[in-house]
NUMAR-20049 format. One record per atom (N, C-alpha, C): x, y, z. Coordinates in nm, 2 decimals. Example, Ala and Ser with C-alpha at 12.3 -4.5 7.8 and 13.67 -1.06 7.14 Angstrom:
BEGIN
+--------+--------+--------+
|     px |     py |     pz |
+--------+--------+--------+
|   1.32 |  -0.57 |   0.78 |
|   1.23 |  -0.45 |   0.78 |
|   1.32 |  -0.33 |   0.78 |
|   1.28 |  -0.22 |   0.71 |
|   1.37 |  -0.11 |   0.71 |
|   1.29 |   0.00 |   0.79 |
+--------+--------+--------+
This chain:
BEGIN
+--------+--------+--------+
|     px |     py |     pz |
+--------+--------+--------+
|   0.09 |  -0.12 |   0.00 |
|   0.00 |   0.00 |   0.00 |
|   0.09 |   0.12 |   0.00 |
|   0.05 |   0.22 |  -0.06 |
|   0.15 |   0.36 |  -0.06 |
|   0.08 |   0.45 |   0.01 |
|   0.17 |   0.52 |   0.08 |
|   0.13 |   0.68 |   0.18 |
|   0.09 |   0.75 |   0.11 |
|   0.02 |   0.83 |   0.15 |
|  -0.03 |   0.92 |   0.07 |
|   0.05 |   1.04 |   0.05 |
|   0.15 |   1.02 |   0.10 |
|   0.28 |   1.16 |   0.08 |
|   0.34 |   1.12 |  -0.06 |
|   0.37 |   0.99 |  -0.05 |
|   0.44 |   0.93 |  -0.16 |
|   0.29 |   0.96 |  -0.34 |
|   0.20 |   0.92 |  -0.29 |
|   0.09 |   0.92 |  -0.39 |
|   0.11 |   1.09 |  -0.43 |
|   0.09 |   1.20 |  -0.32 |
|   0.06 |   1.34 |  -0.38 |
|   0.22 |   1.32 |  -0.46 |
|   0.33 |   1.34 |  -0.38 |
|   0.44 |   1.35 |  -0.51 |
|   0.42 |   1.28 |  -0.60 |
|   0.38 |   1.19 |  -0.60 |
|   0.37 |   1.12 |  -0.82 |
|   0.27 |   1.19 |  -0.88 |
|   0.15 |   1.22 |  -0.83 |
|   0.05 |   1.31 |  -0.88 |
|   0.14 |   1.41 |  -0.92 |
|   0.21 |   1.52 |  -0.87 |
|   0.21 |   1.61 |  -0.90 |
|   0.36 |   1.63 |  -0.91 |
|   0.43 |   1.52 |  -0.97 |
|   0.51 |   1.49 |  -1.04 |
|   0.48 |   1.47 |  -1.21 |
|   0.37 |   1.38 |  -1.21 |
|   0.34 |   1.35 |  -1.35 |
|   0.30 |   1.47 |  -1.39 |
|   0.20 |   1.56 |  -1.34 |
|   0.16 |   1.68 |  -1.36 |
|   0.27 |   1.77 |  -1.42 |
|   0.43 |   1.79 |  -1.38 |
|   0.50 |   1.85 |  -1.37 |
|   0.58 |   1.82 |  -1.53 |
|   0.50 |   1.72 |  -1.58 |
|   0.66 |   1.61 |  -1.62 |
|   0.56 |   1.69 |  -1.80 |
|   0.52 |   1.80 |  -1.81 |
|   0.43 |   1.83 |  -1.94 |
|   0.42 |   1.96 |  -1.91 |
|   0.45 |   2.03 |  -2.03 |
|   0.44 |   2.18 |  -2.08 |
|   0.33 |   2.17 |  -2.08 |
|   0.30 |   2.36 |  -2.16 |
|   0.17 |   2.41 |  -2.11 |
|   0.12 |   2.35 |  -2.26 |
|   0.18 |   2.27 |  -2.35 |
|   0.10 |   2.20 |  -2.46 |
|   0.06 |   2.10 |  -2.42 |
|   0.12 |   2.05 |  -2.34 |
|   0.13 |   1.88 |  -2.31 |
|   0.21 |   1.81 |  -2.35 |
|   0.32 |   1.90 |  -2.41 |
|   0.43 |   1.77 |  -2.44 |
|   0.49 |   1.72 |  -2.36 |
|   0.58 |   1.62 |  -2.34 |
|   0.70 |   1.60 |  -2.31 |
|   0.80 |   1.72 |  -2.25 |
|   0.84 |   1.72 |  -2.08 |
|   0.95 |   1.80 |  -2.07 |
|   1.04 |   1.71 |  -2.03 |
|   1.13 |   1.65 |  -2.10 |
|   1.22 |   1.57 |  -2.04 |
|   1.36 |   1.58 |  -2.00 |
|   1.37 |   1.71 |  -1.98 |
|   1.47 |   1.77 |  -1.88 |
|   1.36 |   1.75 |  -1.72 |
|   1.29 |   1.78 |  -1.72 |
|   1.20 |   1.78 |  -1.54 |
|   1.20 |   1.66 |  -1.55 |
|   1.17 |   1.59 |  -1.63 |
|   1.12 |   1.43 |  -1.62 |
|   1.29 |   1.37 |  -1.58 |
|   1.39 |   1.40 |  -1.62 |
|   1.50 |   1.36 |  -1.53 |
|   1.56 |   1.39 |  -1.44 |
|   1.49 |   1.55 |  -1.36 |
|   1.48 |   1.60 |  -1.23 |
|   1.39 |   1.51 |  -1.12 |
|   1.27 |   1.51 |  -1.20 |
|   1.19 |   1.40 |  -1.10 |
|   1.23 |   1.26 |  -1.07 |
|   1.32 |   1.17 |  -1.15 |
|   1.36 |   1.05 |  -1.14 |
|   1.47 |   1.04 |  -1.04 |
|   1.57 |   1.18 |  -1.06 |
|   1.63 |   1.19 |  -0.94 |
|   1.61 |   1.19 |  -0.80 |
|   1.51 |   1.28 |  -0.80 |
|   1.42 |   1.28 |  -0.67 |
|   1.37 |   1.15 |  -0.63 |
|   1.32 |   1.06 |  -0.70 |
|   1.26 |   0.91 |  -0.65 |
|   1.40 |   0.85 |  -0.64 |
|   1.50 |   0.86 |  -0.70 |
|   1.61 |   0.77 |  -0.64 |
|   1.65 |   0.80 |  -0.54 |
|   1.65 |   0.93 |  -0.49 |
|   1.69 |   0.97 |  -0.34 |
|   1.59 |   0.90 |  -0.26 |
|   1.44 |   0.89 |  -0.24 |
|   1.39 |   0.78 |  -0.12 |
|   1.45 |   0.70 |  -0.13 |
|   1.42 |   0.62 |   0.02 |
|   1.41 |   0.49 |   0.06 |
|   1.41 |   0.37 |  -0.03 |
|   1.47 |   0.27 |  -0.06 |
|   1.46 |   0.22 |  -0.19 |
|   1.34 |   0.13 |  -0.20 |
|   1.25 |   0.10 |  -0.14 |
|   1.08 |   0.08 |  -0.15 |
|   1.02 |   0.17 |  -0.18 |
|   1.04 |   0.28 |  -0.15 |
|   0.95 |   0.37 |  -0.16 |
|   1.01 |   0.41 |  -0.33 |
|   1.15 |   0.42 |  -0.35 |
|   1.19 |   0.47 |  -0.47 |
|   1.14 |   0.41 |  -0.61 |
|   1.14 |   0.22 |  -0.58 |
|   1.06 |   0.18 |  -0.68 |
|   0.96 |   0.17 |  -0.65 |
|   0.80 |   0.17 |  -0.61 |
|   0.70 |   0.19 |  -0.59 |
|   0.69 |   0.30 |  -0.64 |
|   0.78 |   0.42 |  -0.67 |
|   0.76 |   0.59 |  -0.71 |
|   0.79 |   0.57 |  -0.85 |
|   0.85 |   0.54 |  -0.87 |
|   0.91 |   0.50 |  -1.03 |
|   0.85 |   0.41 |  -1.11 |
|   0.79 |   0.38 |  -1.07 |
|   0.68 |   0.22 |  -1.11 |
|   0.54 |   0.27 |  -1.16 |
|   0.48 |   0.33 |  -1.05 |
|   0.34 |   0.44 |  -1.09 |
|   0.37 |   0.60 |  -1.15 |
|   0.51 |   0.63 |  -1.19 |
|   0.53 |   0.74 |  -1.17 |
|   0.52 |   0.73 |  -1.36 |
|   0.62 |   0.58 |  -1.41 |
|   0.59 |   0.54 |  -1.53 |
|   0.43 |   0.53 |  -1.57 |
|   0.37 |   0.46 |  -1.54 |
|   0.24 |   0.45 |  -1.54 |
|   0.16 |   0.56 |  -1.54 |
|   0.21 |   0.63 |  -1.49 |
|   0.10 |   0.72 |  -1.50 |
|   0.16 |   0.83 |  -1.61 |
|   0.27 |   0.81 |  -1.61 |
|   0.30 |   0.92 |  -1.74 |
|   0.25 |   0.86 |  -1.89 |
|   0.25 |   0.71 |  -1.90 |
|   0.21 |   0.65 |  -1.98 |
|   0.06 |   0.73 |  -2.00 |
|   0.01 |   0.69 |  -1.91 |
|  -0.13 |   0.68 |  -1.95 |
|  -0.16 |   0.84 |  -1.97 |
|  -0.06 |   0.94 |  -1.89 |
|  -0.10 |   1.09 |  -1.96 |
|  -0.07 |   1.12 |  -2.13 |
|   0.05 |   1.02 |  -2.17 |
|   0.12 |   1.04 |  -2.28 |
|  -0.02 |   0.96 |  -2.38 |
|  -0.09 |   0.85 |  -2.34 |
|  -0.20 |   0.79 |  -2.44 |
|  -0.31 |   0.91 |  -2.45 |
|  -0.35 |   0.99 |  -2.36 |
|  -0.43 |   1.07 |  -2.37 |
|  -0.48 |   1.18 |  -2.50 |
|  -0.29 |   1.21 |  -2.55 |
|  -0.31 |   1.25 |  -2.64 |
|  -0.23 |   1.21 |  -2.75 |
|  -0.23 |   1.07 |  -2.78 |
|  -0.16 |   0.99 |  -2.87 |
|  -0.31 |   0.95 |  -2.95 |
|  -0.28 |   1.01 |  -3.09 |
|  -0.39 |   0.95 |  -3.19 |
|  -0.30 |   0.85 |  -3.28 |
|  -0.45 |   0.72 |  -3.24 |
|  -0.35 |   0.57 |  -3.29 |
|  -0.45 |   0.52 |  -3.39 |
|  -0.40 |   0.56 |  -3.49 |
|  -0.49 |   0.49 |  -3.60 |
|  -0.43 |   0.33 |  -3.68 |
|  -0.56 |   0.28 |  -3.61 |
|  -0.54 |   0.13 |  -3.68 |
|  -0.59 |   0.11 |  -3.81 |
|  -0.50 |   0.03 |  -3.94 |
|  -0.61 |   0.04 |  -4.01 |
|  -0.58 |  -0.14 |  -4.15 |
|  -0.61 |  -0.17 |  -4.21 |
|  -0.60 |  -0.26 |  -4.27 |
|  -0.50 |  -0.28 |  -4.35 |
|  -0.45 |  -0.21 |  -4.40 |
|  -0.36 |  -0.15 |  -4.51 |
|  -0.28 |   0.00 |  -4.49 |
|  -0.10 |  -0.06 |  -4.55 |
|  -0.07 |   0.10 |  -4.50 |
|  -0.12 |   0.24 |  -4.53 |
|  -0.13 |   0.34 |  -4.50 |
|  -0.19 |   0.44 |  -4.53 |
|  -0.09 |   0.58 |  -4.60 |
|  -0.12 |   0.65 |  -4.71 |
|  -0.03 |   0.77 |  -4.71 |
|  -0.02 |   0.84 |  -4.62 |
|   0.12 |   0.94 |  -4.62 |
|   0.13 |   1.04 |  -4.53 |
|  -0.02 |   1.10 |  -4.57 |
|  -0.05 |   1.15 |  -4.69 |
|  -0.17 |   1.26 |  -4.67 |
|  -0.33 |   1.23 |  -4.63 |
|  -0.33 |   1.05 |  -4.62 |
|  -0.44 |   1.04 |  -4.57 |
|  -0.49 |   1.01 |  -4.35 |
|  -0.29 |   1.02 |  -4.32 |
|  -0.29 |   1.02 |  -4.20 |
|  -0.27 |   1.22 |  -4.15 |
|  -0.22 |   1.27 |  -4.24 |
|  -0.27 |   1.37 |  -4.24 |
|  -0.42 |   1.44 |  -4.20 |
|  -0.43 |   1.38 |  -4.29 |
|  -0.62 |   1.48 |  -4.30 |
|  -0.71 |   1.39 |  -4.18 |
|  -0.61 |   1.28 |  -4.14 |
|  -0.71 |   1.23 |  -3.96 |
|  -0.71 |   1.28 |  -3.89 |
|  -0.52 |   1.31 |  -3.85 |
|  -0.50 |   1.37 |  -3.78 |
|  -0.51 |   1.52 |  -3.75 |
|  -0.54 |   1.60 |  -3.88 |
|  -0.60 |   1.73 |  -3.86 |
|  -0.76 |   1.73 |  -3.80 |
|  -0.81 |   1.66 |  -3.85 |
|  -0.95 |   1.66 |  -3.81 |
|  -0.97 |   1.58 |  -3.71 |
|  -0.89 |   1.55 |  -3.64 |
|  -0.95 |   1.48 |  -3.48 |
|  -0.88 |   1.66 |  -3.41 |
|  -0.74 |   1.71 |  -3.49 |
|  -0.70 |   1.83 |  -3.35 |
|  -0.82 |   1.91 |  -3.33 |
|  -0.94 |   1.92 |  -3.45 |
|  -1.04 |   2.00 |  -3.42 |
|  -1.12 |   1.97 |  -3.28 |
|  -1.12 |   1.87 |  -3.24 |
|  -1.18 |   1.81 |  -3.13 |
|  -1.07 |   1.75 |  -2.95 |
|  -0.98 |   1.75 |  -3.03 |
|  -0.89 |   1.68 |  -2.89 |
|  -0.72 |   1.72 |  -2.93 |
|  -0.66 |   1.74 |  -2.82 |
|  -0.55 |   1.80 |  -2.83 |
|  -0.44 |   1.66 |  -2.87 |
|  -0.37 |   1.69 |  -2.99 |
|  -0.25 |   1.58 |  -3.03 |
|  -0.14 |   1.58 |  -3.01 |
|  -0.08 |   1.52 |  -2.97 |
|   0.10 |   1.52 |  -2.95 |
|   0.16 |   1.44 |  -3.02 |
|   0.05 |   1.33 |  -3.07 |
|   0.16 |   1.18 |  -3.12 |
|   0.04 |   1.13 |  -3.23 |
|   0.10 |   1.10 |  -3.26 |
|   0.01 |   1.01 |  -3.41 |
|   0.07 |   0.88 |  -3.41 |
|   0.04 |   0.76 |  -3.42 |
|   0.11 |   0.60 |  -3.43 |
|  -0.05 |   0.57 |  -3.53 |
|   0.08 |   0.50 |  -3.61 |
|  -0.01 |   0.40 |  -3.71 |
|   0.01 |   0.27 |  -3.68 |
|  -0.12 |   0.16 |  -3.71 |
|  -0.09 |   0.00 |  -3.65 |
|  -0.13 |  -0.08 |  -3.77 |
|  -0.11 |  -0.17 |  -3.82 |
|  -0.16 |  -0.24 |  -3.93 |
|  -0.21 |  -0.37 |  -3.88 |
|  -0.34 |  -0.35 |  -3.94 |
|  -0.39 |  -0.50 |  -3.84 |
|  -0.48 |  -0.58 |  -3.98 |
|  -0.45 |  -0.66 |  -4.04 |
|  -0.51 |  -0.71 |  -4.19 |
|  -0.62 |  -0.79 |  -4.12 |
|  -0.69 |  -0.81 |  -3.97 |
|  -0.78 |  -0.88 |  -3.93 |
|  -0.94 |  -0.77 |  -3.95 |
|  -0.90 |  -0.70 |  -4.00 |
|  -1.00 |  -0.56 |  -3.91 |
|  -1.08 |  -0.57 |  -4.10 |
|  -1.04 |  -0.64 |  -4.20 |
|  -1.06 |  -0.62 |  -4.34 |
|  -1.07 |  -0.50 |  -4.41 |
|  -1.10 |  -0.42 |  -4.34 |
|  -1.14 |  -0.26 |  -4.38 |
|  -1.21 |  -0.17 |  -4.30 |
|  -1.18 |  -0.08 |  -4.34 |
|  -1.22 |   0.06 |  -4.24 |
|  -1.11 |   0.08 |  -4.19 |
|  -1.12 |   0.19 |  -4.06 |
|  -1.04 |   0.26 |  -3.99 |
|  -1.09 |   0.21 |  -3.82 |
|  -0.95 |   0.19 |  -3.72 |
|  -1.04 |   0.23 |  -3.60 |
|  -0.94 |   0.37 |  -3.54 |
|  -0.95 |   0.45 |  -3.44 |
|  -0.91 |   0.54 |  -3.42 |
|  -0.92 |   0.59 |  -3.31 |
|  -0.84 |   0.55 |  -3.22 |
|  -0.82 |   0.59 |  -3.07 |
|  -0.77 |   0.71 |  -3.03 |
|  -0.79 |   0.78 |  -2.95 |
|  -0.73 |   0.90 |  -2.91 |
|  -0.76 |   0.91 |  -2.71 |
|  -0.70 |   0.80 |  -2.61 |
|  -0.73 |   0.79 |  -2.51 |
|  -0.83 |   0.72 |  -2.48 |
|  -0.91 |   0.73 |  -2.42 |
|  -1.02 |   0.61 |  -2.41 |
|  -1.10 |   0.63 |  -2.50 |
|  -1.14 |   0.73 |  -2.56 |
|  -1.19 |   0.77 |  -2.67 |
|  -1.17 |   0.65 |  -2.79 |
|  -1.31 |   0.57 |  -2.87 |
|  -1.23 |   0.47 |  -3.01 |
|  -1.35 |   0.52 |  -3.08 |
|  -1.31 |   0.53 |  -3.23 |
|  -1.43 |   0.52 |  -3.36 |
|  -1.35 |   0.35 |  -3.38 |
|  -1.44 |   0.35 |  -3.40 |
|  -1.44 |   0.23 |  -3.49 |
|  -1.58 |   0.20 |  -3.61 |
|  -1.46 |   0.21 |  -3.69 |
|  -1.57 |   0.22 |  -3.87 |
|  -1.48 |   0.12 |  -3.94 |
|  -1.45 |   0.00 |  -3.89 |
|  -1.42 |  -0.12 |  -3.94 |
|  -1.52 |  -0.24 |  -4.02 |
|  -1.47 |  -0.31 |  -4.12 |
|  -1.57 |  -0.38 |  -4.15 |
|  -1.61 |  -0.46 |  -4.02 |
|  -1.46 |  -0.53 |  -3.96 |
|  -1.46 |  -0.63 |  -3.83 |
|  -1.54 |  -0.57 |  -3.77 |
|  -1.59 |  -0.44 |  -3.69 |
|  -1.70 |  -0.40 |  -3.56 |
|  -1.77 |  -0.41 |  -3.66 |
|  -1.84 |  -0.38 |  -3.77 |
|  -1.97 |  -0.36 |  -3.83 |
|  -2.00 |  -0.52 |  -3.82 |
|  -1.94 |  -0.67 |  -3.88 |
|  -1.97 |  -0.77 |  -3.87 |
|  -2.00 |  -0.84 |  -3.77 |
|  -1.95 |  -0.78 |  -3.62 |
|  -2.00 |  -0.80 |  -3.48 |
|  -2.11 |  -0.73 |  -3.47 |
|  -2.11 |  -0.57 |  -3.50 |
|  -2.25 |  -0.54 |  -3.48 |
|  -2.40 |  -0.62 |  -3.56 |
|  -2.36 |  -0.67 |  -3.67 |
|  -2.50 |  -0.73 |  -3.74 |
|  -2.50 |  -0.85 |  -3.65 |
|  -2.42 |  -0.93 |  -3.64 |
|  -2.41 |  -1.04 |  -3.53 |
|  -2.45 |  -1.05 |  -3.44 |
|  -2.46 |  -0.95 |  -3.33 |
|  -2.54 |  -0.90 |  -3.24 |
|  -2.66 |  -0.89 |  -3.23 |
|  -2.70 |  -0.81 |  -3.33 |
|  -2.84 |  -0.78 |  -3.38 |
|  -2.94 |  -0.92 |  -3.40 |
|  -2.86 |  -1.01 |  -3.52 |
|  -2.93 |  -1.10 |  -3.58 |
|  -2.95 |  -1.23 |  -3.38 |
|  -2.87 |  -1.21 |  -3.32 |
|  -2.90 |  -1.33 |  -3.19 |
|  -2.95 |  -1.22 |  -3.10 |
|  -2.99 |  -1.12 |  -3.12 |
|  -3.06 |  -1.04 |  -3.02 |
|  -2.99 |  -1.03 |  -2.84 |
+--------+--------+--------+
């Protein structure tokens, strides 16, 4: 179990570890590692362990991951990723190739997913048809 002294510093360590865009500062981000190597060395990995984790999951927040069947041009990951910034702030764009999905796009941006795959459309009629 963690103290809650230990919990507010990773909070507001992760917090710390992102400009006022949200990117990456990774000069603080190796100010703060230093800091968790100075605790106690339980306490240092336990800090370093959630401190990754949680930077992770700040860093997916604004990672747009488009999956899609087939590789895609630059200009048509382009014009996704412009039209999702209208709606959600982007730092990262990753492409995934998944030839199971047969066609369409799915498109994550944090917990946030479209999915306009043939694969979800043939689960959704699937669904439908067994009620």
């Amino acid at each position: 179990m963690i103290n809650k002294r230990l919990r507010i510093l990773i909070e507001k360590s992760v917090g710390e570890s992102f400009n006022s865009k949200g990117e990456i500062n990774e000069p603080k981000i190796a100010e703060i590692i230093k800091v968790f190597k100075k605790l106690p060395n339980v306490d240092a990995i336990v800090a370093l362990g959630l401190y990754g984790k949680s930077l992770k999951r700040e860093i997916n927040k604004t990672t747009l991951e488009i999956t899609s069947p087939v590789k895609l041009s630059a200009t048509k990951i382009k014009n996704i990723t412009d039209t999702a910034k209208k709606s959600f702030q982007i730092n990262q764009t990753k492409t995934v190739l998944d030839s199971s999905l047969l066609g369409g796009l799915r498109i994550k941006i944090g917990d946030v997913v479209f999915d306009d795959t043939v694969q979800n459309k043939i689960e959704q009629m699937r669904g439908a048809i067994n009620g």
